[in-house]
C-alpha positions as CSV (number, residue, x, y, z in Angstrom):
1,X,22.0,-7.3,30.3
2,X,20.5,-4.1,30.2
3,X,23.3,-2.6,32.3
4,X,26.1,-3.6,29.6
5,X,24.1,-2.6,27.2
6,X,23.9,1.4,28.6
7,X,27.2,0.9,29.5
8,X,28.5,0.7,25.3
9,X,26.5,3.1,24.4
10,X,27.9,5.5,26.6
11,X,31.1,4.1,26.0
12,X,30.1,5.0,22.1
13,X,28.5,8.6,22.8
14,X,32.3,9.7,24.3
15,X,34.1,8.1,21.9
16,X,32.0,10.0,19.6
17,X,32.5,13.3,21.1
18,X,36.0,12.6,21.4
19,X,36.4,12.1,17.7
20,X,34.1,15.4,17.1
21,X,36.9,17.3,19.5
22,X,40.1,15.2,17.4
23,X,38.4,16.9,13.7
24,X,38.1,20.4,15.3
25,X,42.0,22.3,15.1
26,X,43.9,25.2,14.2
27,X,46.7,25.8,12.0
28,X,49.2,27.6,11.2
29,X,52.4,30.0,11.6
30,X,53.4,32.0,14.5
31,X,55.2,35.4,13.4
32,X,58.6,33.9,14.5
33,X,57.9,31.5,11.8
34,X,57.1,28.2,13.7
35,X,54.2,26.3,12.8
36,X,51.5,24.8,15.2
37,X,48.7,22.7,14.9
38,X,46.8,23.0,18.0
39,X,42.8,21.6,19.1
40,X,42.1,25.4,20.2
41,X,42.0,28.7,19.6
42,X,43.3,29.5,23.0
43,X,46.4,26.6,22.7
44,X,47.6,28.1,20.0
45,X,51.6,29.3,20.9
46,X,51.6,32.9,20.0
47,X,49.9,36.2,19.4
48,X,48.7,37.5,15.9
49,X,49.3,34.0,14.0
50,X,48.5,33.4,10.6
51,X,45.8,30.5,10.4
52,X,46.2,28.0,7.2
53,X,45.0,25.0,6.4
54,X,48.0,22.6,7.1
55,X,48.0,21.8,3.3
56,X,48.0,25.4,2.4
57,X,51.7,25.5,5.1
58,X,55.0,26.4,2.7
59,X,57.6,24.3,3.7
60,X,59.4,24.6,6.8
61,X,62.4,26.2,5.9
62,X,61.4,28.2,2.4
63,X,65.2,29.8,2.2
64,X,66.5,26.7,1.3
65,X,65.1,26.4,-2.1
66,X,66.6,27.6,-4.9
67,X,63.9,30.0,-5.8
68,X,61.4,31.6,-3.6
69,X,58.1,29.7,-2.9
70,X,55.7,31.8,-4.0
71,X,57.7,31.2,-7.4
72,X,56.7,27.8,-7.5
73,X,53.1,28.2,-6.3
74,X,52.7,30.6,-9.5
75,X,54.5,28.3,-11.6
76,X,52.0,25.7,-10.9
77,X,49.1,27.9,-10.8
78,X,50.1,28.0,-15.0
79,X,51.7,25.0,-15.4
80,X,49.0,23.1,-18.3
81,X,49.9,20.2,-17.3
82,X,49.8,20.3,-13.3
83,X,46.6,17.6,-12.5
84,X,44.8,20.4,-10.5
85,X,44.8,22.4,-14.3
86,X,44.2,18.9,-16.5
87,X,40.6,18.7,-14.6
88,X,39.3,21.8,-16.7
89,X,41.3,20.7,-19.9
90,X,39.1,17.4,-20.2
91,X,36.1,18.6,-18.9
92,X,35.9,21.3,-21.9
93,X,37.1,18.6,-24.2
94,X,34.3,16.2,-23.0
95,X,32.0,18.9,-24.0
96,X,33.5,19.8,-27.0
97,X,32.6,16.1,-28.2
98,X,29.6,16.4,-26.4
99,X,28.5,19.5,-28.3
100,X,28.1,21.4,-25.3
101,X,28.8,24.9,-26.0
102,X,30.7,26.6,-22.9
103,X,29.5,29.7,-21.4
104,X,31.1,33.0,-22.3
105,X,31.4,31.3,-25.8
106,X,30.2,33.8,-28.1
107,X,32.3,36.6,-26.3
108,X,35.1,38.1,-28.5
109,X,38.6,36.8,-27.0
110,X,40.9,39.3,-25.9
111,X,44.3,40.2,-28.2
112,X,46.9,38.6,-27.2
113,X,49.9,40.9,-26.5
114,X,52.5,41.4,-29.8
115,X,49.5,40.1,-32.1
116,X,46.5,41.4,-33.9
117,X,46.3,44.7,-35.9
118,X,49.3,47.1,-35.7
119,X,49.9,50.5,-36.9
120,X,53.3,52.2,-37.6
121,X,54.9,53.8,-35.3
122,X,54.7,57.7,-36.3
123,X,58.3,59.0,-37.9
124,X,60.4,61.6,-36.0
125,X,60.5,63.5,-32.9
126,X,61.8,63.8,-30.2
127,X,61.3,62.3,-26.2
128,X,58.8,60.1,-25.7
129,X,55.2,61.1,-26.7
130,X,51.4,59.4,-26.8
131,X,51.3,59.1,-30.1
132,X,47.3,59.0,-29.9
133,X,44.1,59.0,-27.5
134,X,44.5,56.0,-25.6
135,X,40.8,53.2,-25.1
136,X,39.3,53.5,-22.1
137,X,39.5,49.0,-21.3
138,X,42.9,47.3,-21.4
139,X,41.6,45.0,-24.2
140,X,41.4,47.9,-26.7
141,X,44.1,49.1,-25.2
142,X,46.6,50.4,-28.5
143,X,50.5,49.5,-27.8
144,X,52.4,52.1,-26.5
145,X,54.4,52.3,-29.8
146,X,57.6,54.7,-30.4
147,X,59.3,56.1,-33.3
148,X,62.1,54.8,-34.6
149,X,65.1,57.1,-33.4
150,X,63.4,56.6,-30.1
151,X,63.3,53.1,-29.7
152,X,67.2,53.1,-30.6
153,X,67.7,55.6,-27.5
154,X,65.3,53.3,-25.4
155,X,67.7,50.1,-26.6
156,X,70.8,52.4,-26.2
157,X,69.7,53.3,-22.5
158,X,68.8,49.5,-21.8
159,X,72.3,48.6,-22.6
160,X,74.3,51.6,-20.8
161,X,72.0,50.9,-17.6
162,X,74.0,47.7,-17.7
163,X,77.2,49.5,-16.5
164,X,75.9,51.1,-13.7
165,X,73.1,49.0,-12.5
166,X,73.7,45.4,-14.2
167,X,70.6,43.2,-14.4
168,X,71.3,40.9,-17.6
169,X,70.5,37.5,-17.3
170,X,72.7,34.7,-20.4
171,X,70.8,32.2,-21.6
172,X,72.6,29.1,-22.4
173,X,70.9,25.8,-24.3
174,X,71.1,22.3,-22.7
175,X,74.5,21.7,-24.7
176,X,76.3,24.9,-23.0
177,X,76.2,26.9,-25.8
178,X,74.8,30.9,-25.4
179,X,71.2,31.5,-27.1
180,X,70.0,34.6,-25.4
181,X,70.8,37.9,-23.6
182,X,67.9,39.8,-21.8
183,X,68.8,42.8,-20.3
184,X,66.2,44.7,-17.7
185,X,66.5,48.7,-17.2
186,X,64.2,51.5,-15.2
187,X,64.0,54.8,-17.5
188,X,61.5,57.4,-15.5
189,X,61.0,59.3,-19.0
190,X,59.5,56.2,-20.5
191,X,58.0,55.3,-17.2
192,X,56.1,58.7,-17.6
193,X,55.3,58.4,-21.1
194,X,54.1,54.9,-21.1
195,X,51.9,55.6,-17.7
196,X,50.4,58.8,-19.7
197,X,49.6,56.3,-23.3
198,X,47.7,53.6,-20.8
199,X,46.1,56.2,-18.6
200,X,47.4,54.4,-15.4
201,X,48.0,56.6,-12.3
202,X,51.6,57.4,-11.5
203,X,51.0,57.2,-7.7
204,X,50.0,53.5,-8.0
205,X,52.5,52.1,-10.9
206,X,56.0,51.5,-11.9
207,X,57.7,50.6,-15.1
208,X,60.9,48.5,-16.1
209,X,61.9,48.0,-19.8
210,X,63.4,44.8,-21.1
211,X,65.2,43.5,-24.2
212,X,65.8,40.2,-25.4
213,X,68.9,39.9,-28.0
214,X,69.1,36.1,-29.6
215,X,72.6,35.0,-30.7
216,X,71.0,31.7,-31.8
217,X,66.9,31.1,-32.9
218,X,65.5,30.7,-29.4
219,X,61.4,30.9,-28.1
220,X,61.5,33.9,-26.3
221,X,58.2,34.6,-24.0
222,X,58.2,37.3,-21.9
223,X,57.1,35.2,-18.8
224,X,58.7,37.5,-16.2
225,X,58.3,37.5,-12.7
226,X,59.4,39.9,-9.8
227,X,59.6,39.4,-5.9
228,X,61.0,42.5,-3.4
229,X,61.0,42.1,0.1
230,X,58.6,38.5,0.5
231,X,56.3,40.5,-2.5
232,X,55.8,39.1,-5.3
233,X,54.2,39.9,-9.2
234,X,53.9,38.6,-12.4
235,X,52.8,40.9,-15.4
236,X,50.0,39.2,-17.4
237,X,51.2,38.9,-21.2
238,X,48.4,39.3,-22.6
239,X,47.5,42.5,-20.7
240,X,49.0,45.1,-22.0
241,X,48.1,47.2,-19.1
242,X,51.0,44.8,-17.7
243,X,53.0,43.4,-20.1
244,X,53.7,44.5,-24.0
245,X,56.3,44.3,-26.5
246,X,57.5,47.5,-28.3
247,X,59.6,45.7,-31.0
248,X,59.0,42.2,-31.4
249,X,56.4,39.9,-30.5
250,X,56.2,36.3,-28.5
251,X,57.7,33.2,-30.2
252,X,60.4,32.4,-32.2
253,X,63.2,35.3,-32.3
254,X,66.1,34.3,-35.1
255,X,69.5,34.6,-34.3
256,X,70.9,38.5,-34.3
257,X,67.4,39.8,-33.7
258,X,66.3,41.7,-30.7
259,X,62.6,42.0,-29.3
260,X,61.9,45.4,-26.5
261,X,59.2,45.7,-24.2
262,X,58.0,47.2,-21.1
263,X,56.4,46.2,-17.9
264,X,54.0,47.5,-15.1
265,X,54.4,46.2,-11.4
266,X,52.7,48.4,-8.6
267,X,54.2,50.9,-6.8
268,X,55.0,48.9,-4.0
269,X,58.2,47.5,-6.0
270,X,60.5,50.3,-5.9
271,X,63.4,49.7,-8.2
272,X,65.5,51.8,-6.2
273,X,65.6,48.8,-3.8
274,X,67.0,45.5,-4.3
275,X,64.3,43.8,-6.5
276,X,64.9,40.2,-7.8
277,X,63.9,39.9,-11.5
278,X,62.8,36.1,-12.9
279,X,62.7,35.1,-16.2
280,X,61.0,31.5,-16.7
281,X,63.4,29.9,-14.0
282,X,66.4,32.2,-14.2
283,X,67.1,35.1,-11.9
284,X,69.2,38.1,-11.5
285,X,69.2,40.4,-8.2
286,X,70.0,44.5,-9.0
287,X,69.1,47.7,-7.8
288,X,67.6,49.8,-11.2
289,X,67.4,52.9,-10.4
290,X,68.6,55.8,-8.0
291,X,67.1,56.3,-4.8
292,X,65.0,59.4,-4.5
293,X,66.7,62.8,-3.1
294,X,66.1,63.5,0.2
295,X,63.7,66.3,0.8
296,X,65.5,69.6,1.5
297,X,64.3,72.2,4.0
């Protein structure tokens, strides 16, 4: 009796261990991009992987979807309504009935980009010019604002750029018919200027400018999104660091109206390359500006 009785439990003490061994694996993808999951470190198929957690894998064959991945994983990441997101929603409103007041409370909300105080643009002049000293955080930041005859040449520019380097992308309702144009351009003089207003370094930052012409009342946000070469980076609106309008702001733009802005990426998007240039889920692929000239000796 006693016999049978060592004999289950170290029956149970490997099945134990065996189970231990089963929980303990590695993940991932190998640079040729096949994925492995593997019980150790030294079965796993190739050198320099990239370890994930196999919920963390993108799908197998990420080229196949209509937009890149990493669009969608951001597009979650926002979406209000995706459960992960809903979690925080009702938690604040259980303490809102609860009377709970949340942390950071009392702190002043940041502006929201195209809203708040605004000053008139100064009249006259010529090129593109600071038109004051700009604040020292991105939340007192002031919009980089232009004069009148120089947002015309900035909207003139956006729409020649069209002919030579086309990135325009026609929005069309549910019913067919056309709503909205927005038209993307790459202008190093306002690249310069705007760098200068928000005191960002021109080694480390590049600008695009953008226009959104309504032919019927459409919601216009400027929820734009880039990717270059398996990069990818969306501007935060309400940064204007990132993201601000110079004519305009977010909402509602009636028909025959026209709403300009700029945005920042890091220097690492070169729009002398092929850059691919989302708006919500609509995309246009162009090349914005001229390469560099090669160094002479």
């Amino acid at each position: 009796m006693k016999r049978d009785l060592l004999a289950v439990a170290a029956a149970a003490v490997v099945g134990f261990a065996s189970g231990a061994r089963a929980d303990t694996s590695y993940s991932g993808v190998c640079p040729d991009g096949s994925f492995f999951i593997v019980q150790s470190r030294g079965s796993i198929p190739c050198a320099n992987p990239q370890l994930a957690d196999p919920s963390d894998l993108p799908p197998v064959r990420p080229y196949l979807l209509p937009r890149p991945y990493t669009w969608y994983v951001d597009q979650e990441a926002r979406n209000p309504n995706n459960p992960y997101n809903l979690l925080e929603t009702a938690k604040r409103i259980r303490e809102a009935r609860a009377g709970v007041t949340p942390e950071g409370a009392g702190a002043a909300p940041a502006p929201v980009a195209g809203q708040g105080p605004t000053t008139q643009p100064p009249q006259g002049g010529t090129g593109f010019a600071p038109s004051g000293p700009p604040s020292q955080s991105f939340a007192e930041a002031p919009a980089v604002s232009l004069a009148d005859d120089e947002l015309r040449d900035l909207v003139r520019l956006i729409t020649l750029r069209q002919d030579a380097s086309p990135a325009t992308l026609r929005v069309d309702d549910v019913h067919g018919s056309h709503t909205l144009d927005i038209e993307l351009a790459y202008s190093g003089a306002f690249e310069a200027f705007a760098l200068a207003t928000l005191q960002l370094d021109p080694a480390a930052h590049r600008v695009l400018v953008w226009s959104a012409q309504a032919e019927r009342a459409a919601d216009f946000h400027p929820n734009f999104f880039v990717v270059q070469s398996g990069r990818t980076y969306r501007p935060e609106p309400q940064n204007p660091a990132e993201l601000a309008f110079l004519l305009g702001a977010p909402g509602k733009l009636p028909a025959g109206e026209m709403a300009v802005g700029y945005l920042v990426m890091p220097a690492g998007f070169d729009p002398a390359n092929p850059l691919e240039l989302f708006w919500n889920d609509r995309s246009v692929a162009a090349v914005l500006a001229a390469p560099a000239p090669a160094p002479t000796h």
